[in-house]
C-alpha positions in Angstrom: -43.7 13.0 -0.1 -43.0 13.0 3.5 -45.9 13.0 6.2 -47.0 15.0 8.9 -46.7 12.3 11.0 -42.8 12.1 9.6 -42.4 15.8 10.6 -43.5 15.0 14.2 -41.5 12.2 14.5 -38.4 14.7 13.8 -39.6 17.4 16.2 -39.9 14.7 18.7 -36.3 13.3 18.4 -34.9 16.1 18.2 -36.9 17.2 21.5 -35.5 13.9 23.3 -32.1 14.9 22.2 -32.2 18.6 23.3 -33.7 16.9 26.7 -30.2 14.5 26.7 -27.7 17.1 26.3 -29.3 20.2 27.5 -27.5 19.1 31.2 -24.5 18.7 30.2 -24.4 22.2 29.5 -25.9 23.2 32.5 -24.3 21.2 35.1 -20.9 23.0 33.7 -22.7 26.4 34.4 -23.3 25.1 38.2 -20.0 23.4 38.5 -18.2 26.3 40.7 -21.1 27.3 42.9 -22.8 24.2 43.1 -19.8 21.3 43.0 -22.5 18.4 44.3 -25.2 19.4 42.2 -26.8 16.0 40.8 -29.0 15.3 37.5 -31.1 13.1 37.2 -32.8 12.5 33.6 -36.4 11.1 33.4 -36.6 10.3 37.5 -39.0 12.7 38.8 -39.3 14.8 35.8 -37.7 15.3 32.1 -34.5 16.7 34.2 -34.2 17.3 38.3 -31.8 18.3 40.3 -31.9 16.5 43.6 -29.6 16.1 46.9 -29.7 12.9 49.1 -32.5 11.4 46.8 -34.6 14.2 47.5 -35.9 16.9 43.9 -35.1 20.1 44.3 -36.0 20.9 40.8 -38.0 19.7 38.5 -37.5 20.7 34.8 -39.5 20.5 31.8 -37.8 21.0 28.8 -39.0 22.4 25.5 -37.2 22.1 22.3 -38.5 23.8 19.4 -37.1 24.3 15.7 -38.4 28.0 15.3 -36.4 29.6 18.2 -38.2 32.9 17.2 -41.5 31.2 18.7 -42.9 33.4 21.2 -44.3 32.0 24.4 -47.5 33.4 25.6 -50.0 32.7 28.2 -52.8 30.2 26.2 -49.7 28.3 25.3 -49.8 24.5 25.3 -46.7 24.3 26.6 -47.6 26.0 29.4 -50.8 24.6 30.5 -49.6 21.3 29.4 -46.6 21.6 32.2 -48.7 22.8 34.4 -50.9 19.4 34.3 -47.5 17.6 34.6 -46.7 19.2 38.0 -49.8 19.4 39.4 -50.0 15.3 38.5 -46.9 14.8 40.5 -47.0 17.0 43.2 -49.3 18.9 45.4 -49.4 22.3 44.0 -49.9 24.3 47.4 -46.7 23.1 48.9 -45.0 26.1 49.8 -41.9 23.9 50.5 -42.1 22.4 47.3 -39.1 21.7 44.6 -38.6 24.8 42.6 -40.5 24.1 38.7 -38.8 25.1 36.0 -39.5 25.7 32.2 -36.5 25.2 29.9 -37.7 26.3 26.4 -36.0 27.5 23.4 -38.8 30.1 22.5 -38.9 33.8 24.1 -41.7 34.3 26.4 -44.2 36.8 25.2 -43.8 41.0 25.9 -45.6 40.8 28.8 -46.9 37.2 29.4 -46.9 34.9 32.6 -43.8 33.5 31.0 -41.7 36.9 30.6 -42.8 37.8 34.4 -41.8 34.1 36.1 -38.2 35.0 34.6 -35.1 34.8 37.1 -33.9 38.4 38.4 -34.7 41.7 39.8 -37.7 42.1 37.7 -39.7 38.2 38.9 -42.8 38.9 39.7 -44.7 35.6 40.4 -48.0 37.6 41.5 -48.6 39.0 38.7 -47.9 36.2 36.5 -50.3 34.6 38.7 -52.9 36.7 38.1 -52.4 36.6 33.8 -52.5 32.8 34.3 -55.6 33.3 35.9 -56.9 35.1 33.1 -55.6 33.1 30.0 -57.5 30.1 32.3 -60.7 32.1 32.0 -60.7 33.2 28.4 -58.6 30.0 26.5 -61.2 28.0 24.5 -58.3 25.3 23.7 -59.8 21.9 24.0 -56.9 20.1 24.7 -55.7 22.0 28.1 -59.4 22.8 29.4 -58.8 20.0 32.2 -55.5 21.8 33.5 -57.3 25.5 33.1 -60.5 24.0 35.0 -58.1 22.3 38.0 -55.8 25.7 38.1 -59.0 28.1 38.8 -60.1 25.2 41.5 -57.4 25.5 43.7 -57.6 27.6 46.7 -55.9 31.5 45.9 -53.1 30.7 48.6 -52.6 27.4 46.7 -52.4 29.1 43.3 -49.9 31.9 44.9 -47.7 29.1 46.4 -47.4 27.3 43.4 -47.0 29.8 40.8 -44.2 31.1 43.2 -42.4 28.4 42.7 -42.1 28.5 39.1 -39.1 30.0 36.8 -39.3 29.9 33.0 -35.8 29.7 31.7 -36.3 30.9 28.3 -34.6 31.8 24.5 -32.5 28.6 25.6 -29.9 27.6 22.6 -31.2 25.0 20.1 -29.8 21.3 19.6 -26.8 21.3 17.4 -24.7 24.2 16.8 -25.9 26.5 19.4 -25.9 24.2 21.9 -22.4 23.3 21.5 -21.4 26.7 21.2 -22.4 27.3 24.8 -20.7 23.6 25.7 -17.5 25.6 24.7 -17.9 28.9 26.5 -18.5 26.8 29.2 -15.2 24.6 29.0 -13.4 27.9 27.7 -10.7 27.7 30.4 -10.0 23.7 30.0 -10.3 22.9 26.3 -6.5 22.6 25.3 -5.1 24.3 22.6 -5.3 22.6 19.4 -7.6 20.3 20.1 -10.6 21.8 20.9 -12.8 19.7 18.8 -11.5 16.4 19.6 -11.8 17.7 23.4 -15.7 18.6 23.0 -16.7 15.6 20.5 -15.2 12.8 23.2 -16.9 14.7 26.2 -20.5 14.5 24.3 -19.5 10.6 23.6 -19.2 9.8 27.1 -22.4 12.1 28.2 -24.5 10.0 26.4 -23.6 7.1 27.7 -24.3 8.6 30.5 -27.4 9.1 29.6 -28.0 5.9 28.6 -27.0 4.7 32.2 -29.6 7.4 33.5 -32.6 6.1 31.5 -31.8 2.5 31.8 -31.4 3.1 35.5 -28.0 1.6 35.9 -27.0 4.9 37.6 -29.3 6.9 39.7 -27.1 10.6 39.2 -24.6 12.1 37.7 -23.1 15.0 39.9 -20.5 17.9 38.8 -17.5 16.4 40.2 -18.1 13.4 38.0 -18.4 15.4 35.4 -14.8 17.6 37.0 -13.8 14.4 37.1 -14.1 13.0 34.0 -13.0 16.5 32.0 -9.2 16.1 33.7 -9.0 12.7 32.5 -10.0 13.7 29.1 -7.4 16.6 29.7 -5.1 14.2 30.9 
């Protein structure tokens, strides 16, 4: 019979995996617009983005099995990013790095979450405001610090640092889906033919990347690295 404990063992590995490889993908999305974009991997957060040593963004990322798992506003994964930030940085610093949620649930109809969403529709005040009230009426032990220090802070504090905050959410999972989007995002360089030798040497020498990131032997890895490193695979 396998334990609970066994199960969360899983979860978690497959949490620090989706954390690993989650940048690959994304650094390809930022590669044209944003050619000396630099990662870091467990530097100033689970991922950041920095330029000249300095975060820009900080990101937490959230893995979890169910996809499906909506996102709401009592959430531990919320709150419990929330603490993280506000343990690392002053929250009322307008001039902050941008925060940002990486999850592969869907935020909640309506929730904090759906409203702190990239685009037209954004709208930080409001999502303030339900934060404000799942803080109030959440009777969840374990994020009753975080809750108690969020109400504490001055309004302009709160306003400034739920501003800053995206949620990036319905993410693809580890595995299939995430490689799915590592191939839309190669489309135009994956040479005929050998597409899946192409993709499977690429993800050999991220995660020795990787390994250089959390063992400190390299401080960043940048999109023209990663350029760099595709046309010699090409090559």
């Amino acid at each position: 019979m396998i334990s609970s404990s066994s199960h969360g063992a899983r979860f978690s590995a497959l949490g620090y995996l989706y954390q690993s490889q989650w940048p690959l993908v994304e650094l390809l999305r930022r590669a044209a617009d944003e050619p000396d974009a630099a990662v870091t991997i467990e530097l100033h957060d689970d991922v950041a983005w920095e330029q000249d040593g300095t975060p820009t963004e900080l990101l937490q990322v959230k893995h979890h099995v169910n996809a499906r798992r909506a996102l709401g506003d009592k959430d531990d994964d919320i709150w419990r990013t929330i603490r993280s930030w506000m343990d690392a940085h002053r929250a009322g610093d307008v001039a902050g790095p941008t925060l940002i949620i990486v999850t592969t649930a869907s935020a909640a109809d309506g929730s904090a979450a759906a409203a702190l969403r990239p685009g037209e529709a954004r709208d930080h005040e409001a999502a303030r405001q339900l934060l404000e009230v799942a803080a109030l009426e959440s009777t969840a032990t374990g994020t009753a610090d975080v809750r108690h220090r969020f109400l504490e802070l001055p309004e302009a504090d709160r306003r400034a640092f739920v501003s800053r905050i995206l949620v990036l959410d319905a993410q693809p999972t580890v595995g299939d889906e995430l490689d799915v989007e590592l191939r839309r995002a190669l489309y135009f360089v994956l040479p005929q033919g050998n597409e899946t030798i192409f993709v499977e040497q690429l993800w050999g020498w991220w995660h020795r990347v990787v390994v250089e990131l959390l063992r400190r032997t390299r401080g960043t890895i940048s999109a023209l690295d990663l350029k760099a490193k595709i046309d010699d695979l090409r090559n």
